[in-house]
N, CA and C atoms as an extended XYZ file, in Angstrom:
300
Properties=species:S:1:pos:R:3:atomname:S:1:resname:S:1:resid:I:1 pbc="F F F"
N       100.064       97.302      125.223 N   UNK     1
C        98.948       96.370      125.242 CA  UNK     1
C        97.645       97.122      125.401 C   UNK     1
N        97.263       98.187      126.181 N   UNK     2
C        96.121       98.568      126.751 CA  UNK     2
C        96.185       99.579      125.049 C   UNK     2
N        96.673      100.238      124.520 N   UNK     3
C        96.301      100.641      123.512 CA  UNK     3
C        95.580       99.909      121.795 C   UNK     3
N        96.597       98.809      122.237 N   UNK     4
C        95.989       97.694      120.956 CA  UNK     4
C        94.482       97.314      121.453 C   UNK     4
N        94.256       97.143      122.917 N   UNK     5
C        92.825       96.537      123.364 CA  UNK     5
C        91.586       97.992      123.052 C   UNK     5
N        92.167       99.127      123.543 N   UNK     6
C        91.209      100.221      122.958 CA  UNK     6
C        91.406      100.108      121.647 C   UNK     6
N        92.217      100.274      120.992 N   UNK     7
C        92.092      100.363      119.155 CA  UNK     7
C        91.621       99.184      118.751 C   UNK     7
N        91.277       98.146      119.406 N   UNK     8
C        90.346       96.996      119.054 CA  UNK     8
C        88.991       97.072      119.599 C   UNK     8
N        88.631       97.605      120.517 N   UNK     9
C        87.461       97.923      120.564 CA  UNK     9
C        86.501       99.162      119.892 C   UNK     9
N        87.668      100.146      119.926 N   UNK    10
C        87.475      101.214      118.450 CA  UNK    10
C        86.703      100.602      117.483 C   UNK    10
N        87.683       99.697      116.604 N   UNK    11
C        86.898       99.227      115.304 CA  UNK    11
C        85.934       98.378      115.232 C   UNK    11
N        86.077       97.320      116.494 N   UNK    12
C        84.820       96.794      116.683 CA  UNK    12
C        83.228       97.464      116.863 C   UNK    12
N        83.443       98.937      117.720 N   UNK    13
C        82.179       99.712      117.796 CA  UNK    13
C        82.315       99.731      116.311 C   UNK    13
N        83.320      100.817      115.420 N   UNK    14
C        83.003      101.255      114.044 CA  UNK    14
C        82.108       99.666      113.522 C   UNK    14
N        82.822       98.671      113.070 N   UNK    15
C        82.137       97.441      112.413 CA  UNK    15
C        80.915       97.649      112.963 C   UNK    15
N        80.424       97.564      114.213 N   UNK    16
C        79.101       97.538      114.416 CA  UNK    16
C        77.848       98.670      113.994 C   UNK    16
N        78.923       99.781      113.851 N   UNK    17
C        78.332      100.953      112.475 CA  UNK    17
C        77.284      101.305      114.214 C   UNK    17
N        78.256      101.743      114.815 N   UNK    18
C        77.772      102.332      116.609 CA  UNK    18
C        78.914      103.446      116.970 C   UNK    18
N        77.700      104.587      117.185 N   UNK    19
C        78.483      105.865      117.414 CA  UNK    19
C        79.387      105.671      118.918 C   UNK    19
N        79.860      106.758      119.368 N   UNK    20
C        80.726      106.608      120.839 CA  UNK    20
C        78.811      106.542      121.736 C   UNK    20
N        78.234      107.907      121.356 N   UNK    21
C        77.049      108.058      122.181 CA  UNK    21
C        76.081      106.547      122.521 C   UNK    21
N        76.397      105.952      121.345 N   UNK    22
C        75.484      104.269      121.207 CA  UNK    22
C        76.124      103.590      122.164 C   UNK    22
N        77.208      103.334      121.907 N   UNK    23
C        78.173      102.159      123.353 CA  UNK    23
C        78.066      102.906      124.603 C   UNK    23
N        78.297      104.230      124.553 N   UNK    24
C        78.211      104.617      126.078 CA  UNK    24
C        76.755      104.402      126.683 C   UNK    24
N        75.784      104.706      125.719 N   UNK    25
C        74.763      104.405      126.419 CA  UNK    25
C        74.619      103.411      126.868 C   UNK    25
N        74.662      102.235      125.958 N   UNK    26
C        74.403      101.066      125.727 CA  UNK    26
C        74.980      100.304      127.119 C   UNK    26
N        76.556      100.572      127.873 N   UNK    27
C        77.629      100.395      128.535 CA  UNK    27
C        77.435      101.085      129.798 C   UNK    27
N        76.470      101.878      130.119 N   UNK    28
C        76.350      102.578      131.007 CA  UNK    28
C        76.852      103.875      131.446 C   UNK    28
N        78.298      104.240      130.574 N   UNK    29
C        79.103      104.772      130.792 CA  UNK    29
C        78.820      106.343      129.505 C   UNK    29
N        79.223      107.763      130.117 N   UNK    30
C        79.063      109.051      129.302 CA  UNK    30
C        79.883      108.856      128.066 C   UNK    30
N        79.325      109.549      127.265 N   UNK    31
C        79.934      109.462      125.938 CA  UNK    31
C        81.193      110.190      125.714 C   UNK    31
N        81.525      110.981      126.860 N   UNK    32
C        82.909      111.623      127.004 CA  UNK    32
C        84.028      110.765      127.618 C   UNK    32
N        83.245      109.723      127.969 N   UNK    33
C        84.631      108.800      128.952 CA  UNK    33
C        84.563      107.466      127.694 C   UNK    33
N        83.785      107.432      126.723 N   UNK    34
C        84.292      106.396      125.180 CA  UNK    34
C        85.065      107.751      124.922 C   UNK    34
N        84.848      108.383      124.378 N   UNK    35
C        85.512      109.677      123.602 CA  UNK    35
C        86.841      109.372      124.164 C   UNK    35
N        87.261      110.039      125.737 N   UNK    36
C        88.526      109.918      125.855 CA  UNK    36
C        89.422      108.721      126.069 C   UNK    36
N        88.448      107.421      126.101 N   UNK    37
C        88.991      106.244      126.079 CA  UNK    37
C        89.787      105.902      124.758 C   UNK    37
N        89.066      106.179      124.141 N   UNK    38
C        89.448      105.959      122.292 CA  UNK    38
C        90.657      106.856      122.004 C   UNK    38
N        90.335      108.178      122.584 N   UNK    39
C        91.135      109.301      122.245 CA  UNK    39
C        92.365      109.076      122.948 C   UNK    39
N        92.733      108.045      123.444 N   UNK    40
C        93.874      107.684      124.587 CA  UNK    40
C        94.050      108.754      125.180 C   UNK    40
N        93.299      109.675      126.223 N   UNK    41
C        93.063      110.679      126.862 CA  UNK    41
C        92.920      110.355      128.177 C   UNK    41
N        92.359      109.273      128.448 N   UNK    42
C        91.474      108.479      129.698 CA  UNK    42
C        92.431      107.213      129.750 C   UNK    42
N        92.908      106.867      131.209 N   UNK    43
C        93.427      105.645      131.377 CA  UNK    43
C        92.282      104.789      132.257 C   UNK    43
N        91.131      104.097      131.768 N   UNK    44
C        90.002      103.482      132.074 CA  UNK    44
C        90.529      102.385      132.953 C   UNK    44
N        89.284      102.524      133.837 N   UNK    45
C        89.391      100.913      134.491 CA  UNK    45
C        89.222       99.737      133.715 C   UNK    45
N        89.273       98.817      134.150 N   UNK    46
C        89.368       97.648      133.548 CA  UNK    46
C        87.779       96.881      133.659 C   UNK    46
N        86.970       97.689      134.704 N   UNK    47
C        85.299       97.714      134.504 CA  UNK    47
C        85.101       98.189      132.987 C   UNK    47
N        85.806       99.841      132.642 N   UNK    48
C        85.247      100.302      131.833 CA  UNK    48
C        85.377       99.800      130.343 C   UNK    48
N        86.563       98.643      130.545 N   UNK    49
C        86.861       98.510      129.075 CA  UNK    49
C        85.827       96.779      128.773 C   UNK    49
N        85.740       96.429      130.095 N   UNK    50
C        85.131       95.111      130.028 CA  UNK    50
C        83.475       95.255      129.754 C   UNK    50
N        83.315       96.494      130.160 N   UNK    51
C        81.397       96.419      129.602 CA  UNK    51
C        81.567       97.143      128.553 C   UNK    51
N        82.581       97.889      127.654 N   UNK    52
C        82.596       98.442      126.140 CA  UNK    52
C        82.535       97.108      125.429 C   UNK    52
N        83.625       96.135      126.064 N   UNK    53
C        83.412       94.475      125.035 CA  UNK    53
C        82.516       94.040      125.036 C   UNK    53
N        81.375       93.771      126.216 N   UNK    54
C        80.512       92.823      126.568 CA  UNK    54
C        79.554       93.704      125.410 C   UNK    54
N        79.093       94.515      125.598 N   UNK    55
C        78.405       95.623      124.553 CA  UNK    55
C        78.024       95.026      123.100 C   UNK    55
N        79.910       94.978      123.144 N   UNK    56
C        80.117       94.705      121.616 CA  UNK    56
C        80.442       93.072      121.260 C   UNK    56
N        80.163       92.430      121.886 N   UNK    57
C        79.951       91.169      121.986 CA  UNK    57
C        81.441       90.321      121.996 C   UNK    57
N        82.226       91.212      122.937 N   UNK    58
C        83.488       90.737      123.058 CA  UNK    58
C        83.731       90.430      124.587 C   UNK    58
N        84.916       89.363      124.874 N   UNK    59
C        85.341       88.981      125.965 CA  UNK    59
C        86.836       89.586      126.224 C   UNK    59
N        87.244       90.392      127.278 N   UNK    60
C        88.765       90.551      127.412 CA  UNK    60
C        89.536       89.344      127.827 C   UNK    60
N        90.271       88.749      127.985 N   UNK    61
C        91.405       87.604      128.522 CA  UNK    61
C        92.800       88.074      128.766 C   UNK    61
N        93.286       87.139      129.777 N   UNK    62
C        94.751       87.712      129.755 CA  UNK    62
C        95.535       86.687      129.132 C   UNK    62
N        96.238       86.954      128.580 N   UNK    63
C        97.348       85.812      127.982 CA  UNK    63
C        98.534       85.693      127.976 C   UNK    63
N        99.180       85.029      128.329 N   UNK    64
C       100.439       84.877      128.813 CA  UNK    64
C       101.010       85.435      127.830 C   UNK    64
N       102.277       86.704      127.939 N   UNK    65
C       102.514       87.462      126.611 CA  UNK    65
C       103.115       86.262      125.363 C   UNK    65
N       103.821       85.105      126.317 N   UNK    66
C       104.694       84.314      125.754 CA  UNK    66
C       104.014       83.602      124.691 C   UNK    66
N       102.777       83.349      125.059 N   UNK    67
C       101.713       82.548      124.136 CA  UNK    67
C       100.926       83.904      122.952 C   UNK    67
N       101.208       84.794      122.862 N   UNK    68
C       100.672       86.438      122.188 CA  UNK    68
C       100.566       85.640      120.824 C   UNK    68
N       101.892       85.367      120.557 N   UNK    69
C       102.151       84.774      119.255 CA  UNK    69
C       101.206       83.578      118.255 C   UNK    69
N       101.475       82.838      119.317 N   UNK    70
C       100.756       81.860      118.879 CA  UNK    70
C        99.471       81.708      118.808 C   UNK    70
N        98.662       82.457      119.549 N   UNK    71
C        97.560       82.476      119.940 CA  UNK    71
C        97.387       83.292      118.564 C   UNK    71
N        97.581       84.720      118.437 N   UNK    72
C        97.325       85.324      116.974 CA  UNK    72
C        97.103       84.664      116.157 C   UNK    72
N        98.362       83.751      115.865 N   UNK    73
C        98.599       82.799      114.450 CA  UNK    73
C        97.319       82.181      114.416 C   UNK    73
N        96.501       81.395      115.794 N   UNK    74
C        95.652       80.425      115.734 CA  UNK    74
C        94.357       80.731      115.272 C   UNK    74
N        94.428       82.482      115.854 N   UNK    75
C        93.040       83.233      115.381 CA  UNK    75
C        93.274       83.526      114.074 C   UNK    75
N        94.126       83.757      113.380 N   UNK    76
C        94.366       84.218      111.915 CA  UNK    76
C        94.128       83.059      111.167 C   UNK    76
N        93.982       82.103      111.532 N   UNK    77
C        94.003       81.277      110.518 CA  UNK    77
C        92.814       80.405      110.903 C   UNK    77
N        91.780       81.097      111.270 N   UNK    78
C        90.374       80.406      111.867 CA  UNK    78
C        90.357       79.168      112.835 C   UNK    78
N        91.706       79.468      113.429 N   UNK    79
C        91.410       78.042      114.213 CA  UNK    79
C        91.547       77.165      113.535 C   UNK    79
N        92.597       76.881      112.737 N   UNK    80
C        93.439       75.242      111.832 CA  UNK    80
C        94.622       75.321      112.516 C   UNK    80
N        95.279       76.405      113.063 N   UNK    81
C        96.482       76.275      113.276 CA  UNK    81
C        96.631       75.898      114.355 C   UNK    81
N        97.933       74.296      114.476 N   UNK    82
C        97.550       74.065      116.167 CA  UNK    82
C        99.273       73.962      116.437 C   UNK    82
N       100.008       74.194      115.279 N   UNK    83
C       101.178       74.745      115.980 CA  UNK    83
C       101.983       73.418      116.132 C   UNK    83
N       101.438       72.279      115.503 N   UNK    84
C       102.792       70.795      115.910 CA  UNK    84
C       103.911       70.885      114.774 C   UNK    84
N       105.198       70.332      114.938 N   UNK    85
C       105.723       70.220      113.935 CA  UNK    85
C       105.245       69.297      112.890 C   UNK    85
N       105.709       69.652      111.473 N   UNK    86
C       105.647       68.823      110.540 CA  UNK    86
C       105.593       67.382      110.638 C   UNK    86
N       104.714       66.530      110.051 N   UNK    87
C       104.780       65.122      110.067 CA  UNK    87
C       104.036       64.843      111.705 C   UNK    87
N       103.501       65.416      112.503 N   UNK    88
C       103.382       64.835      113.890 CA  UNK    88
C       101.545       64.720      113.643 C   UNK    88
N       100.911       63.611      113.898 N   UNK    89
C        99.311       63.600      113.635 CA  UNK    89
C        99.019       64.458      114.936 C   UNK    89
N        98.175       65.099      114.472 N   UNK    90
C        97.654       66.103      115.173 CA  UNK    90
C        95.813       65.502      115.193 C   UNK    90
N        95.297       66.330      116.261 N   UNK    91
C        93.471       65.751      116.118 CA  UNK    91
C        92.717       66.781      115.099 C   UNK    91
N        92.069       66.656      114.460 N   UNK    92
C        91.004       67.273      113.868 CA  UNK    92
C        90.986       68.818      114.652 C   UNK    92
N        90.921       70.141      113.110 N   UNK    93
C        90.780       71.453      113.928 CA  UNK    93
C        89.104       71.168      114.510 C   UNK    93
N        89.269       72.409      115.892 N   UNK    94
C        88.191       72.976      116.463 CA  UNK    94
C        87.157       73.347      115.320 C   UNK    94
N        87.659       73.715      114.379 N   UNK    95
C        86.927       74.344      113.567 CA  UNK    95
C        86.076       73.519      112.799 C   UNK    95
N        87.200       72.495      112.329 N   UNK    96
C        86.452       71.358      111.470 CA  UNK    96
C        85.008       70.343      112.212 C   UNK    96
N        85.435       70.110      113.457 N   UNK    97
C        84.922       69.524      114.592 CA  UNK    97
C        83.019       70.433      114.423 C   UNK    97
N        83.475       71.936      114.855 N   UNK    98
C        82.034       72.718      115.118 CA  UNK    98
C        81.318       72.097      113.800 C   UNK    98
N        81.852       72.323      112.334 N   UNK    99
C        80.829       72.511      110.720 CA  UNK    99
C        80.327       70.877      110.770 C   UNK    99
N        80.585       69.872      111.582 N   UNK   100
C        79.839       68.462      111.489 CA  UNK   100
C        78.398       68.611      112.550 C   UNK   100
């Protein structure tokens, strides 16, 4: 888990087209402790990984591993997916709800 959350904050700096030196500054934190964070070198606190997100305009959460699944599915599919069986009326997605 703690490696998928650094290799997601990895590409999130890259997307933001932000060097290690940019977030560390930015984060408070030396550009050698992103370096070895990324580099899975450094086993970071959980301060250090929560102001690399906030940075990058991300929130950490914990999630019940049991729900991992589903929760993915729900983000992959922009928030339509709510997971009832077939035939059961379900309410209007979150998603549809925000574009009115």
């Amino acid at each position: 888990m703690h490696n998928d959350l650094i290799t997601t904050l990895a590409a999130a700096r890259k997307a933001h087209q932000m060097t290690q030196a940019q977030l560390a500054e930015s984060a408070g934190l030396s550009r050698m402790t992103v370096q070895r964070t990324e580099g899975g070198e450094l086993d970071p606190r959980y301060s250090t990984l929560a102001e690399m997100a906030r940075v990058l305009g991300m929130d950490i959460i914990a999630v019940p591993s049991s729900l991992r699944p589903s929760l993915q599915a729900f983000i992959q599919s922009g928030g339509k997916f709510l997971g009832q069986p077939e035939g059961v009326d379900a309410p209007p997605s979150v998603v549809d709800g925000l574009r009115r």
